[in-house]
N, C-alpha and C positions, 0 to 999 in steps of 0.2 A: 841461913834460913831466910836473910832477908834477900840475897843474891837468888834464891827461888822464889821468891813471891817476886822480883825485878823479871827475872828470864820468863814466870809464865803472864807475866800480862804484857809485856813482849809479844809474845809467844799468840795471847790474845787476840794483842791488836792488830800482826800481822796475818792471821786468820778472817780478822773484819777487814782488815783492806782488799784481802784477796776476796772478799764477799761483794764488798761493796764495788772493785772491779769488773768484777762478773756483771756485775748488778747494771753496771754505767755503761759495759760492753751489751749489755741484753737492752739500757733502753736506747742506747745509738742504732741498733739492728730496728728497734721500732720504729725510731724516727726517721731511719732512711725509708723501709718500709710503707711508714707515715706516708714521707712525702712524694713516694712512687705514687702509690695508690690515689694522693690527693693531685698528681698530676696525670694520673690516667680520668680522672675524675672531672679535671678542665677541659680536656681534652675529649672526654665524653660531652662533656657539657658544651662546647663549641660546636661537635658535628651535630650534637640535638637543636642548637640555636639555629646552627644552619640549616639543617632539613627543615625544622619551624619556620625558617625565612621563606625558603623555594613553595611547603605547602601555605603558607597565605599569600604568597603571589598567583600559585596556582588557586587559590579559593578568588583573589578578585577575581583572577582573567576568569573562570566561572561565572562570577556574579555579572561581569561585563558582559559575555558573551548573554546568560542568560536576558539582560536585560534589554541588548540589541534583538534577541530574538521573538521578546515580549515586544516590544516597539515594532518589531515589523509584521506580528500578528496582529496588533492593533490596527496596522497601516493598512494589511491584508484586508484584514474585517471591516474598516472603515468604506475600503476602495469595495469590497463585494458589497457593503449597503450602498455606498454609491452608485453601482451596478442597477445594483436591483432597484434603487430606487426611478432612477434614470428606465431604465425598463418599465416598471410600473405607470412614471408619467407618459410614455412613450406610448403603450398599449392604452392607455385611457385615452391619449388623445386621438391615437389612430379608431381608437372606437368610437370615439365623438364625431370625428372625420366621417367615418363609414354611417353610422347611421344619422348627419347629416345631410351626405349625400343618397341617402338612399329615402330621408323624408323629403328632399325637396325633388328624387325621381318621383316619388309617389305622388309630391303636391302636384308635379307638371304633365303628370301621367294623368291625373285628378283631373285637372283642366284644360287638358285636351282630348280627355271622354268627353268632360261637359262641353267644349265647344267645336268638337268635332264627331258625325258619327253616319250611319248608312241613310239618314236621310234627313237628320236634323242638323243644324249649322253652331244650335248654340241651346243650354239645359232649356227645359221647361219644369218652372215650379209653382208651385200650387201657393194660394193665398197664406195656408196655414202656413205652410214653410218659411214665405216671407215675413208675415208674423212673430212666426218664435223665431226668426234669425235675429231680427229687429226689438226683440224685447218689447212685443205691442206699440214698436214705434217710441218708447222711451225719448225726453228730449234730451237726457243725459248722451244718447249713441247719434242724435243730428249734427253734420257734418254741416251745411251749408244748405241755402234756400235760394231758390232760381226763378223766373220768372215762368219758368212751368211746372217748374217740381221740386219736391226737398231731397235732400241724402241721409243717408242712413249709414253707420257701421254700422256690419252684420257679421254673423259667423253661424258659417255652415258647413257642419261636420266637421268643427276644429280649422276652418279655412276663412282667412276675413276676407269680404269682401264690402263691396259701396253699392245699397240700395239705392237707385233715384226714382223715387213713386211721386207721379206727376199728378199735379192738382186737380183737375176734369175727371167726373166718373168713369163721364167717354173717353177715357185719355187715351185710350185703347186704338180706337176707331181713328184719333187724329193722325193727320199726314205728317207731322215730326215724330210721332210714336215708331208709326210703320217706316218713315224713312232712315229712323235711328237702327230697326232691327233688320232691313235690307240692308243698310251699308255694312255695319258693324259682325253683321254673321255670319258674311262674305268672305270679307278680304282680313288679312291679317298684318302686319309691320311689328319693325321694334317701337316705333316711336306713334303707336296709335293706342287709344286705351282700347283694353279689350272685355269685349262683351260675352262674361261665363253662360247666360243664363237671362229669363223674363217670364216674367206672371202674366201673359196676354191678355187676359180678359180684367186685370185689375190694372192694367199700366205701367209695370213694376218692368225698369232695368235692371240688372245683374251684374258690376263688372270691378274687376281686378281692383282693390283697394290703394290707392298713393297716400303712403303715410306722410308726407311732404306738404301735400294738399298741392292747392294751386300754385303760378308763377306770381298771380295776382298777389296772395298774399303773403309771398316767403319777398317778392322784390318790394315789397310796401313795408313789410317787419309785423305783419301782424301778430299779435302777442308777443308781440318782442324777441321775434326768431331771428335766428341769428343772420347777415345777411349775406349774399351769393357771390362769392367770387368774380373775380373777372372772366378767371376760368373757366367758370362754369359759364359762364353767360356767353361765350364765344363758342363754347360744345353744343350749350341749347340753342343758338340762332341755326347751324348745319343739322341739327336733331329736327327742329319742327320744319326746314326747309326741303328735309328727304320723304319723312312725310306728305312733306303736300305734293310734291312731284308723283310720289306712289299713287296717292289719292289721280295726280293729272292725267298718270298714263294708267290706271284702271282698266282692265275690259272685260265685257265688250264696251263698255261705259264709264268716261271719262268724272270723275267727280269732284266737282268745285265745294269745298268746306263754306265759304260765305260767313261764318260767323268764329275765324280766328280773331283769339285776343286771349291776354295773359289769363283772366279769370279758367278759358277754357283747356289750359296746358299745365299737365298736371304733371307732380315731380314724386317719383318712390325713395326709397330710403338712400339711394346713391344718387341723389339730385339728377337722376336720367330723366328726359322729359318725355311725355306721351299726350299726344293729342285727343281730346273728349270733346262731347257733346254733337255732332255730327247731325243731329237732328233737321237742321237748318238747310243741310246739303244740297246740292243740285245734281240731279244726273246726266252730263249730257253725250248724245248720241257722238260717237269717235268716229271719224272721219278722216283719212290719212290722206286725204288727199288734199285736204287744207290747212291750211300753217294755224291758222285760229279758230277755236274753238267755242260758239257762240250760244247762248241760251236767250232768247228773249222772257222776261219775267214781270208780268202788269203788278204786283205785288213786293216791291223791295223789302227784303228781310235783313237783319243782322243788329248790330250796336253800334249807335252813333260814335264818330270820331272813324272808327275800324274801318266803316262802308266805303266801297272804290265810291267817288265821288259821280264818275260815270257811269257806275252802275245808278245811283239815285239817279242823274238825270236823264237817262234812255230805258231805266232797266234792264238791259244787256250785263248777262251774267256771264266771265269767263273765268278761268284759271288766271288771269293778270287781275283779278279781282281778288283773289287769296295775296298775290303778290304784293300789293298793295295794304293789306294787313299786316304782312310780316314784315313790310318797311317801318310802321308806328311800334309794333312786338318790337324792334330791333331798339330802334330808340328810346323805346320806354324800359327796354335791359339797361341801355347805355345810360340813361339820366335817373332814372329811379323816379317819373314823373308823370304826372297824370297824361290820358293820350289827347288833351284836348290842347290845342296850341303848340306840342311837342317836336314838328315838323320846324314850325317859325324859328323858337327857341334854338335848337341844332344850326339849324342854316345860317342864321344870324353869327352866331359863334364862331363856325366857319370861315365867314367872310369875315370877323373881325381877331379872326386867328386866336380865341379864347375858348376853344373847346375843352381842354380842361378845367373851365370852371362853372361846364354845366354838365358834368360827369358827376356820377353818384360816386362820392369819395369813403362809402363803405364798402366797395369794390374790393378798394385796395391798388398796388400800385398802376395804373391803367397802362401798356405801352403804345406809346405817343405814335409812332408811326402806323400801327394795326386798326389802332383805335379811330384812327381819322380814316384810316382806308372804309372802315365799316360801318365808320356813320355815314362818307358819301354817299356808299352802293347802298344803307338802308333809307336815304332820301332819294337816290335816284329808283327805287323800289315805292317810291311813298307819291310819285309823281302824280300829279290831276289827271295826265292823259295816260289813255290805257298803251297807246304808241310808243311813250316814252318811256316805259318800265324798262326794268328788261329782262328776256329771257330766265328763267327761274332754272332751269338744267342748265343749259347752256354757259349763260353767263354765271350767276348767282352764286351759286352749289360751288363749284371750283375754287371760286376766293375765299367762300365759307371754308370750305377742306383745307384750305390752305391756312386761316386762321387759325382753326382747329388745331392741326397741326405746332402752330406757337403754342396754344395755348393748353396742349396737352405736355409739351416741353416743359413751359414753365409750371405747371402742374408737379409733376416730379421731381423740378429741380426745389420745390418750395417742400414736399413731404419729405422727401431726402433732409432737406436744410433740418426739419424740426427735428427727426429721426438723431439725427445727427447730434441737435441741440438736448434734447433728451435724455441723450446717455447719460449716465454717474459716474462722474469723474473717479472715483476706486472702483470702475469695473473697467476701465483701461489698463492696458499694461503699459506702465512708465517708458520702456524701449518702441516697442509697437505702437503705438496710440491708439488702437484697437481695442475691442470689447474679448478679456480672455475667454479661451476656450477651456484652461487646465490650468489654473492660478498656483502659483508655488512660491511659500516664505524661503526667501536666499536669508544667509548669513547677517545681512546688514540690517533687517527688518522689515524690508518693502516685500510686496509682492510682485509677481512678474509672470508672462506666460511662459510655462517650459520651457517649448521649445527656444523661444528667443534668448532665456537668460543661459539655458545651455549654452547657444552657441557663444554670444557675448564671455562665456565662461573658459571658451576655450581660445581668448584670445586676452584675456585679462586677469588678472586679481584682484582687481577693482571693485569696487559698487558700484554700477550705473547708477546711481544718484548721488551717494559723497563724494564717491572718488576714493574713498581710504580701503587701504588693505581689507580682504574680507575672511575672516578668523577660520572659515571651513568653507567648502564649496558644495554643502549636503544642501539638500531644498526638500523643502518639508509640505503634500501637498493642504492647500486649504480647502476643504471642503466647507466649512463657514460661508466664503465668500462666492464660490461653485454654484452651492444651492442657490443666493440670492440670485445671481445672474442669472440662473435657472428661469426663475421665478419671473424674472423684467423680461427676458425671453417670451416667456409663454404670452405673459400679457400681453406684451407690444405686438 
């Protein structure tokens, strides 16, 4: 009995081994299983890593590209407002341009009806007109006061001109009234004032307005103007000297001015000078077949110092009698001094080789060899005897031109110099030293033009200004700095 209860749990146990083999054999089948699946599983998990890697590289290059694309729409859009802006100031100026020129066809068209026409020489205006040009004569619009008459700014029909209403009821009737408006409505020059227009029966001249005013008072400083160049006073000696020649050879009738001097030479807005007041004038009969040209006159007229000294003591009026003025004009350019003694003073200098220190030193630099050539010929111009002058075409006029000539050089070489001086040092290009055209930030931080740093760019890697390596060779344009130069452009 008990050898059967030993054999069945034997019996038993070997029934649970073999259970429990099965058992160990079913979870090694899972575990291998298991670890298939957990290594197709890694192996899943690596190509998904991978493909995750390749799509966010392809999402930067995306974002990269997108953002190159967006920058270069910006650059696009920046450069079309550039365009367009550049066109817009372009057409505004060209419109400014145009109807500039087309006000001052109309101003010149204006006054040459009024001073030319089928049978008048120069306007006729009526007292009321000169009136309300004049503002009832206002003393706010008096220009200056003469020893015949006063001036007036005026403006008629939007155009200024200089009233001169002379003191005499009859001013009308007098022989400077009528010989101002025979000379003046005759003949024409650059360098003569010119007479628009007259009130005849009230005395009223009419003539082209000099914002400059006088020689008299821009070479004295009056109100503290600023004062004339050298330049300029070498242009205005050949300026009033072609004029008088025009005036000499006149025809059929030669015309001696007799009453030149600074007060009567008046300067416009580009210090050009033009001769006025003519009133004084003489006509005399032309005669070619006489080398001189003579007027007898029992009555000397003009302003002391100015007057040929032979004309006071004979009376004898000629063209070497204007010559004679424009030798004291000449000097009183060159000294900035009154005309009385002015002749002494020069000459003295001269001979004691110190003309430099009776030169007007608000000039400005005088040149020493021009400058003495010009005071001679305006003293041998200043001479007592009418014999001794000389020739005003002939001689005169050609050393004038010839000056001129210097002094239109040094003229440009001194605008140029300030032009130059001027500029803003960041509207140069570091390479160029030029004003840019197309400004563009390089790599190292400076700005440059274009085209220069291009080429520079293909022959370096450098920075034109450190020297050191430059991290990209992109340039990026500046339109900041574009518009400013724009701007110093337009103004200058």
């Amino acid at each position: 009995m008990q050898d059967n209860n030993i054999n069945f749990e034997i019996e038993k146990l070997r029934v649970e081994l073999r259970h429990f083999r099965g058992m160990y054999a079913l979870a090694q089948n899972e575990t291998f299983d298991a670890s298939r699946r957990l290594s197709d599983l890694q192996k899943q998990q690596l190509e998904e890593s991978i493909r995750l890697k390749d799509l966010k590289l392809k999402e930067e290059e995306a974002k990269s590209l997108a953002q190159k694309e967006m920058e270069q729409h910006e650059a696009a859009k920046r450069q079309a407002e550039y365009v367009k802006e550049n066109l817009r100031r372009e057409a505004a100026i060209r419109k400014g341009a145009e109807e500039k020129a087309l006000h001052e066809s109309r101003e010149k068209q204006k006054l040459r009806n009024a001073i030319t026409g089928a049978s008048l020489h120069y306007r006729k205006f009526t007292w009321e007109e000169i009136v309300a040009a004049c503002s009832s004569f206002s003393d706010d619009l008096k220009i200056g006061t003469g020893g015949n008459g006063t001036v007036y700014r005026s403006n008629f029909h939007h155009t200024v001109a200089a009233v001169k209403v002379l003191h005499s009821q009859e001013a009308h009737r007098t022989k400077q009234f009528q010989q101002e408006l025979e000379v003046l409505s005759k003949i024409r020059h650059p360098h003569l004032l010119i007479l628009i227009g007259a009130c005849v029966d009230h005395g009223c001249l009419v003539y082209e307005y000099m914002v400059n005013g006088s020689l008299e008072e821009r070479l004295f400083r009056k109100n503290n103007t600023p004062p004339i160049p050298w330049f300029d006073r070498f242009r205005i000696t050949w300026e009033v000297a072609s004029a008088l020649i025009f005036l000499h050879n006149a025809k059929p009738k030669s015309i001696v001015h007799r009453d030149l001097k600074p007060a009567n030479i008046l300067l416009d807005q580009n210090m050009v000078s033009k001769i006025g007041d003519v009133g004084l004038s003489t006509m005399l009969q032309s005669d070619v077949s006489s080398t001189t040209t003579v007027y007898k006159d029992t009555s000397p007229a003009g302003t002391l110092c100015y007057i040929d000294p032979e004309y006071q003591r004979t009376g004898l009026v000629s063209p070497k009698s204007d010559v004679y003025a424009l030798g004291i004009v000449i000097l009183q350019l060159l000294t900035a001094r009154p005309a009385i003694a002015v002749t002494h003073v020069v000459e003295t200098a001269l001979e004691d080789d110190e003309l430099a220190n009776v030169l007007d030193p608000e000039a400005g630099e005088w040149p020493t060899d021009e400058t003495k050539e010009l005071a001679v010929l305006a003293l041998s111009c200043a001479e007592l005897k009418r014999k001794d002058r000389p020739d005003l075409k002939d001689t005169v006029l050609p050393v004038l031109e010839r000056l001129k000539a210097v002094a239109d050089a040094a003229q440009r070489a001194a605008s140029a110099s300030k032009t130059q001086i001027s500029i803003p040092n960041h509207f140069r290009c570091p390479i160029l030293k030029e004003v840019m055209g197309d400004p563009c930030v390089a790599a190292d931080g400076y700005t440059y033009e274009r085209v220069a740093v291009e080429k520079w760019l293909e022959e370096s890697d450098c920075s034109p200004m450190t020297n050191l390596p430059l991290t990209s060779r992109s340039l990026t344009p500046n339109y900041t700095l574009l518009s400013a130069i724009l701007e110093w452009k337009s103004r200058t």
